[in-house]
N, C-alpha and C positions, 0 to 999 in steps of 0.2 A: 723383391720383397712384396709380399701381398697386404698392404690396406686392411686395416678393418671395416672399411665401408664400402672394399668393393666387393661385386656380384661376379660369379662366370662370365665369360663370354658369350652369348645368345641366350643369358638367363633373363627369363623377364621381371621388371616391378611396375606393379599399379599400383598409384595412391591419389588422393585426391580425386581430381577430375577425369584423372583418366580410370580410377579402380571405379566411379560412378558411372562412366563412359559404357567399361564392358559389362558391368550388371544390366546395366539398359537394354544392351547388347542380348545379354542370356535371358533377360527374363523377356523380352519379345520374343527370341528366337520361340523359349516354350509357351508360351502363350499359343503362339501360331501352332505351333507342333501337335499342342495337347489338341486345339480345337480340330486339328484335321487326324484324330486317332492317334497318335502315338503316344505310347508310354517311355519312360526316363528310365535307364539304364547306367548304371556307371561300376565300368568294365576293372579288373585287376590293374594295376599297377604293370606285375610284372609276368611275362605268356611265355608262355613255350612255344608259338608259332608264328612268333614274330618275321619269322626269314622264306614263309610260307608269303606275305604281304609287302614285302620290301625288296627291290631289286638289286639292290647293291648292300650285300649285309656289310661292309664295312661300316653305314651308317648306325648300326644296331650297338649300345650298350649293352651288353653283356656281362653278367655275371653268373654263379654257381650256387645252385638250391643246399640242402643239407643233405642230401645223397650224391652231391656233387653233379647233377644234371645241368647242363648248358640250358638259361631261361634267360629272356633280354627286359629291358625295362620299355613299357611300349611308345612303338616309336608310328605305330599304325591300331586305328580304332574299328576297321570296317571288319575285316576277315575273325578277327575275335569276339566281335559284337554276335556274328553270322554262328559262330562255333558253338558258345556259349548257352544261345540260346536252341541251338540242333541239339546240342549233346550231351549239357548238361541241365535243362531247367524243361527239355522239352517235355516231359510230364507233367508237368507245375501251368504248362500254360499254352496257350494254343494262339497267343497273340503272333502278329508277325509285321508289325508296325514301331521300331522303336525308335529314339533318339538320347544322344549322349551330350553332356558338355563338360569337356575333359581337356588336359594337354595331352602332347606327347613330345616323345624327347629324343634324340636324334645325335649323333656321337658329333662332337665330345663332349658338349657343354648344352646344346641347342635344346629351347624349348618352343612350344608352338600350341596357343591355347584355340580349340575347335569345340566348334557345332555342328552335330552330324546326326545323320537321320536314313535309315535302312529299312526297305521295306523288301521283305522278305518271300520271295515266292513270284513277287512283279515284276513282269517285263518292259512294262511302258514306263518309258523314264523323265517323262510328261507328268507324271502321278508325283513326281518330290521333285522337279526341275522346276514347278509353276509353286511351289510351295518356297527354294530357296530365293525366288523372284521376289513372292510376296514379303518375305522376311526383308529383303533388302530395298525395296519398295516402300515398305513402312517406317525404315531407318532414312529416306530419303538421299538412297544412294541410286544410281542411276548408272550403274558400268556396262560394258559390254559386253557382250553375251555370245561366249564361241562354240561351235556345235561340230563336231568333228565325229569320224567312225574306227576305230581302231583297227575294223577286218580292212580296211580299203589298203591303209600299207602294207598288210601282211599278203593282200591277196598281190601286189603290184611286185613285190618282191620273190615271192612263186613266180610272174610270169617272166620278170627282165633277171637274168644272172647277173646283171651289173651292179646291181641294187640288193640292199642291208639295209634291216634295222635303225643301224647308225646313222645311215643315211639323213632317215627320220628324224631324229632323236636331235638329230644336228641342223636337220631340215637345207641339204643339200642341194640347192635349187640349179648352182650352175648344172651339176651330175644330172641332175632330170632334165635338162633341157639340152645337152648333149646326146640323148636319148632320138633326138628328132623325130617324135611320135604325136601328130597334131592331136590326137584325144585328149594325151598326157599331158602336153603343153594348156589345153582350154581345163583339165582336172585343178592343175597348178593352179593356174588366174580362178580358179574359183572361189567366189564370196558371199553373195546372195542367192536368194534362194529363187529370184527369178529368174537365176540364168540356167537352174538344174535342167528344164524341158529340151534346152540345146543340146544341153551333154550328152541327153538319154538317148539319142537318137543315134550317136557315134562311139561311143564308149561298150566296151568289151560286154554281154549280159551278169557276169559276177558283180560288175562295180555297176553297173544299171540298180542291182537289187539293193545296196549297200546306199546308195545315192537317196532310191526312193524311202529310206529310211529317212536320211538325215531332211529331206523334205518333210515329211510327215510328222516328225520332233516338232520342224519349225513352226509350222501351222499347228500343231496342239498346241505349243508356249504362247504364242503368238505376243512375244517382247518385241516392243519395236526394234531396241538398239541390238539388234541377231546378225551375225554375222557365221560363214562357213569354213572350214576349214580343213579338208579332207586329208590333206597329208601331215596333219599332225600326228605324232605318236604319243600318248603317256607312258611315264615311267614303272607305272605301279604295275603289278604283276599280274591282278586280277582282272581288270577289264580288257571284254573282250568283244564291245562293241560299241554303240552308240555311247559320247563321252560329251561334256561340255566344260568348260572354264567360263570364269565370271572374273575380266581383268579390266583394269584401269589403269591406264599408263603402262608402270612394269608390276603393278599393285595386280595380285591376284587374289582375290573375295572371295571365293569358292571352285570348289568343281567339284564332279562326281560323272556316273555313268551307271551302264547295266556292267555286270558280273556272275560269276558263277563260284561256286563253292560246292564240291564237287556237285551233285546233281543237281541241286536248289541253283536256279536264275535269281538274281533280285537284283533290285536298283537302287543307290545311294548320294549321298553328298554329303560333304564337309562343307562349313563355312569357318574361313580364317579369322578368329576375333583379333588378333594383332594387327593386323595389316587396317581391320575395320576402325579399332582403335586410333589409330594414328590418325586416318581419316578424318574421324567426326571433329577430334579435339585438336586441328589444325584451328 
């Protein structure tokens, strides 16, 4: 029997201190947003290219338009923000700096309230990584800050036929160190960014070029609490290089990366208001 006072499972309520918590929350986020160019966007409900953005459509809600066409209810904000403004409004306007603050929803019940911000056409991911810093900086949060590159597992996986994806995804560590390939073993232990000048000097020239990336991120951001992380993979479908995560404990506050959508490059982030919520009003 269902209650009348309960909610879904992963459905959210703010009231009181906490519904004051994430206002705080969104009106810094645009505060900062607006001062550094971006204008406010808030995307449909429900897309038709939801499974274009989501790796595992089983997460995608689903339902059927009035012509009966398969449209999900969104369960991702970046690749429709990116769409929207390509294909339908690009007459209307020639901005390419936006930001949103929206949920999304995620099968069965799951909700997930986000702040996110897409700059359209940009490859430096420096340009809105020191932008989600400063937001979280001013809420006087102070997480850690992980810098990873997406091509380094795809390219490791080209070179060793023993190695998958999943591998990644699972972060297989015994598997890579049965491998007995002392580059790979010193890739693995990699953390900071002062140990990169060792690596460059041993490691294959593909992951030299990938490496010198995730350096030059570090030194643009330049957040003290940076940490590396080269064999991490994301889940999401579109990034397809330089990425980062904003985690605390198993509390993850953001992430984003560079992307493509078909020929447009651009660079993005989300920030988690739940997760920040919970935070401030412990």
């Amino acid at each position: 029997m269902i209650l009348e006072h309960e909610i879904p499972n992963g459905s959210k309520l703010y009231f009181g201190k906490s519904a004051k918590a994430k206002r705080d929350i969104e009106n810094i986020a645009s505060d900062i947003l607006d001062a550094n160019g971006f204008e406010e966007i808030v995307t449909p409900l429900f897309s038709y290219h939801q499974h274009l953005s989501i790796a595992d459509e089983k997460k995608l809600i689903k339902v059927n338009d009035a012509k009966n066409n398969s449209i999900s209810i969104r369960a991702d904000s970046t690749i429709d923000v990116v769409r929207i403004i390509e294909k339908r409004l690009g007459r209307n306007t020639q901005h390419r700096k936006w930001f949103y603050i929206q949920p999304v929803f995620t099968y069965p019940t799951t909700e997930q309230n986000q702040i996110g911000a897409e700059f359209m056409g940009e490859k430096k991911l420096s340009s809105v990584m020191n932008i989600a810093n400063e937001i979280l900086s001013k809420l006087d949060v102070k997480p850690l800050v992980q810098i990873s590159n997406i091509k380094i597992p795809k390219i490791l996986v080209g070179m060793f036929d023993e190695l998958t994806l999943d591998d990644f995804r699972h972060i297989n560590i015994e598997k890579f160190l049965n491998l007995k390939v002392e580059w790979f073993e010193k890739l693995i232990y990699l953390q900071y960014v002062e140990q990169i000048d060792e690596l460059l000097e041993i490691v294959p020239e593909s992951i030299k070029i990938e490496l010198l990336k995730m350096k030059e991120l570090s030194v643009e951001t330049a957040y003290d609490n940076t940490v590396l992380a080269p064999m991490y993979y994301a889940k999401m479908l579109y990034y397809d290089e330089l990425y980062f995560r904003v985690i605390d404990k198993n509390e993850v506050y953001a992430r984003g990366g560079r992307y493509k959508n078909e020929d447009l490059t651009s660079v993005g982030f989300a920030i988690y208001t739940d997760a920040l919520c919970e935070t401030l009003t412990k």
